[in-house]
DRENLUM-125482 format. One line per 8 residues: number of its first residue (from 1); for each residue x, y, z of N, C-alpha, C, CB. Coordinates in steps of 0.2 Angstrom, whole numbers, plus 2048, in hexadecimal, padded with zeros to 3 digits. Glycine has a CB too. Layout:
N
NUM	X Y Z X Y Z X Y Z X Y Z  ...
***
This chain:
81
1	AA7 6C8 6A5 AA1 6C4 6A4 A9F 6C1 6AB AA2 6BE 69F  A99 6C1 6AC A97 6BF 6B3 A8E 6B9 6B1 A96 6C9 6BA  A8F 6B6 6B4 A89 6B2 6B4 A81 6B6 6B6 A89 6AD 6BA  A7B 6B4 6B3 A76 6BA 6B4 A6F 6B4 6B4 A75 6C0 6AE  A6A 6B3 6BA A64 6AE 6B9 A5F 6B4 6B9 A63 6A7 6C0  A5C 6B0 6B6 A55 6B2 6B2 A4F 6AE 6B7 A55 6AE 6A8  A4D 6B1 6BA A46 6AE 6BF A40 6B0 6BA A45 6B3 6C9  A3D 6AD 6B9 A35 6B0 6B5 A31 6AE 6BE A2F 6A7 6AB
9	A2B 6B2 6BE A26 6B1 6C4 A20 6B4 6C0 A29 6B6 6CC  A1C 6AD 6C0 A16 6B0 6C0 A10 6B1 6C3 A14 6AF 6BD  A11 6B1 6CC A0D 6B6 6CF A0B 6AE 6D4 A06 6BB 6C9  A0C 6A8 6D2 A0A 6A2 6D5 A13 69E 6D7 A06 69E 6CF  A15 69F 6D1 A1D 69B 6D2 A1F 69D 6D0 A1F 696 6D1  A27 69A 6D2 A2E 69C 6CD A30 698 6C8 A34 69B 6D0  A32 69A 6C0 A35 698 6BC A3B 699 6BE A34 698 6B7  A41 693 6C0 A48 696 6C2 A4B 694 6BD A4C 693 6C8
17	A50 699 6BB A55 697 6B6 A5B 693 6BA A57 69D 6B3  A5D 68F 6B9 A62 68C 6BB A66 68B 6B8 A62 687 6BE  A67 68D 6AF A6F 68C 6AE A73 693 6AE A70 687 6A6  A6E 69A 6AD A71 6A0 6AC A75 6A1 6A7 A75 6A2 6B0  A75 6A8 6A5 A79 6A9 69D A7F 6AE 69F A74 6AE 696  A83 6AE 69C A89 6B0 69E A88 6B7 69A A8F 6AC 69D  A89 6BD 69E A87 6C2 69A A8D 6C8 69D A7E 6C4 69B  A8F 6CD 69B A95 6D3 69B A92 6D7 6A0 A96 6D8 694
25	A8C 6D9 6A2 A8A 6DB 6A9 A82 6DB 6A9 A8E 6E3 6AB  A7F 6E1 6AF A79 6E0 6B2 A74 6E3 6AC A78 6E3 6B9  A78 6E8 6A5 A73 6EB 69F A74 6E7 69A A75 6F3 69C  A78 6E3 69C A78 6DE 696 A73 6D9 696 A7F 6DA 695  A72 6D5 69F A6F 6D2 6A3 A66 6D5 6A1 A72 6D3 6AB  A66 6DB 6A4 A60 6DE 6A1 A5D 6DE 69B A5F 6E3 6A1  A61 6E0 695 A5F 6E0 68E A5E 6D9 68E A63 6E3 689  A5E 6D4 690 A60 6CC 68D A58 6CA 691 A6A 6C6 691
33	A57 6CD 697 A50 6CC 69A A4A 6D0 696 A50 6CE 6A3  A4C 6D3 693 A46 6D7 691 A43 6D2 68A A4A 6E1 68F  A4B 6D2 686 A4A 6CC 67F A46 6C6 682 A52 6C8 67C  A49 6C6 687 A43 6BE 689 A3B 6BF 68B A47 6B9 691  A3B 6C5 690 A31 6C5 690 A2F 6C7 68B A2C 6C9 695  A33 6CA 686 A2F 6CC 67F A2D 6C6 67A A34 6CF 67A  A32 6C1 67B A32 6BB 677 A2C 6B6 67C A3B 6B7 677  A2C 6B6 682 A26 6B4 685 A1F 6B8 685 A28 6B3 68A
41	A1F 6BE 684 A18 6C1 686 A15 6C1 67C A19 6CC 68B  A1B 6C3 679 A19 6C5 670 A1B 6BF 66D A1C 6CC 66C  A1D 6B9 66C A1F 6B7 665 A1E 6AF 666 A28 6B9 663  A1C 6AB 66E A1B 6A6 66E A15 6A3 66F A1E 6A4 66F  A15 6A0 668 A0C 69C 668 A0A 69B 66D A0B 695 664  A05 69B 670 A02 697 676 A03 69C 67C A04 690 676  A04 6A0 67B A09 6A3 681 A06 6AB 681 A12 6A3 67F  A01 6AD 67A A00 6B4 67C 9F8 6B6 67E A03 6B7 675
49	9F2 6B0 67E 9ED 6B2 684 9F1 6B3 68B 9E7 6AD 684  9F4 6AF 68E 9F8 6B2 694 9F6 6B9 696 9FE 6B2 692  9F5 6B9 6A0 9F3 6C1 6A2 9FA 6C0 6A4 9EC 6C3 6A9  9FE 6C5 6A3 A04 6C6 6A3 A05 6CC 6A9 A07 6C9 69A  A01 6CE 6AD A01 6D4 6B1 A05 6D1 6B6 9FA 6D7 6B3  A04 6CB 6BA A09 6CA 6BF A0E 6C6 6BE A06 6C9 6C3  A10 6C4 6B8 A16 6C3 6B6 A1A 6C9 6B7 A18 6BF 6B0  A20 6C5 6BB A28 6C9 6BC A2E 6C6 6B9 A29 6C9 6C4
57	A32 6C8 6B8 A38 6C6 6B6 A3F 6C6 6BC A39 6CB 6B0  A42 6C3 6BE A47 6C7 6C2 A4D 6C5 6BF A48 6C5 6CB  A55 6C8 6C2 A5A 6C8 6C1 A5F 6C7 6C8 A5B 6CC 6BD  A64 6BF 6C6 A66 6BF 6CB A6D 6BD 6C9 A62 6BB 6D0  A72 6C0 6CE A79 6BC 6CD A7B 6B8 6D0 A7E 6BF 6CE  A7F 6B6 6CE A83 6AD 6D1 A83 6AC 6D8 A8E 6AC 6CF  A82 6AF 6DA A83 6AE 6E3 A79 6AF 6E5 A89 6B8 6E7  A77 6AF 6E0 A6E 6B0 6E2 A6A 6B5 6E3 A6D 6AE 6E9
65	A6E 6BB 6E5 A6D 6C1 6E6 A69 6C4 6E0 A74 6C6 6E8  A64 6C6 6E2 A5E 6CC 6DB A62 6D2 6DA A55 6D1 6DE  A63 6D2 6D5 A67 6D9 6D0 A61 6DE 6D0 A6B 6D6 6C6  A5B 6DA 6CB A55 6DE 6CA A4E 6DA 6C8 A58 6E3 6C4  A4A 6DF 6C8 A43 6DA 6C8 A3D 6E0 6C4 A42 6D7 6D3  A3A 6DC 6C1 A37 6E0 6BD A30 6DB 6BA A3C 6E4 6B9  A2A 6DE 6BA A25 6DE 6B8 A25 6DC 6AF A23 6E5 6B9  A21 6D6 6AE A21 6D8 6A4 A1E 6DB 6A1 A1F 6D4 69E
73	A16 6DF 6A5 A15 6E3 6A3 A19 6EA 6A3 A11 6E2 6A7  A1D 6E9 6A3 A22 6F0 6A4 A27 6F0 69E A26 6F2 6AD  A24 6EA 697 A2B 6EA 693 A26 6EB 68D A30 6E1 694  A29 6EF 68A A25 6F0 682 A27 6E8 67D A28 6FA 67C  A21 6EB 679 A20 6E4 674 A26 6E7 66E A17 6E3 66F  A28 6E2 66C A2E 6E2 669 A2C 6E4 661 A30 6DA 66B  A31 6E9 660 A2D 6ED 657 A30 6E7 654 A31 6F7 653  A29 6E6 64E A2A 6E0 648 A2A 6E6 643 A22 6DA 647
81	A30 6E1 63E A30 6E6 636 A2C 6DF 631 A3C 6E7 633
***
């Protein structure tokens, strides 16, 4: 298990994650960032007029370093049953 921070950037500033989640590696680290702009772009009130084009997501490990960095526009909406 290794530590994984979650940066939101929406094109003005940083949301830093400062406590990190402890996840099994960087596809675990990915799927866990993808649940989260889903949950931010689709499911919370107040949150979905939002222009979501230049929000970014990154991924960083314990030492600071970017693993990966990606766009929300580049995450599908989440299938509802």
């Amino acid at each position: 298990m290794a530590m994984f921070y979650f940066d939101v950037h929406d094109g003005d500033r940083v949301l830093k994650d400062d406590d990190g989640t402890d996840l099994a590696d960087i596809d675990a680290a990915r799927a866990h960032a993808v649940v989260v702009v889903q949950e931010l772009m689709f499911r919370r009130d107040g949150m979905l007029e939002r222009d979501w084009s230049e929000w970014k997501m990154s991924i960083h490990d314990g030492e600071g370093g970017e693993l990966l960095r990606f766009n929300f526009s580049d995450v599908s909406p989440r299938e509802t049953s």
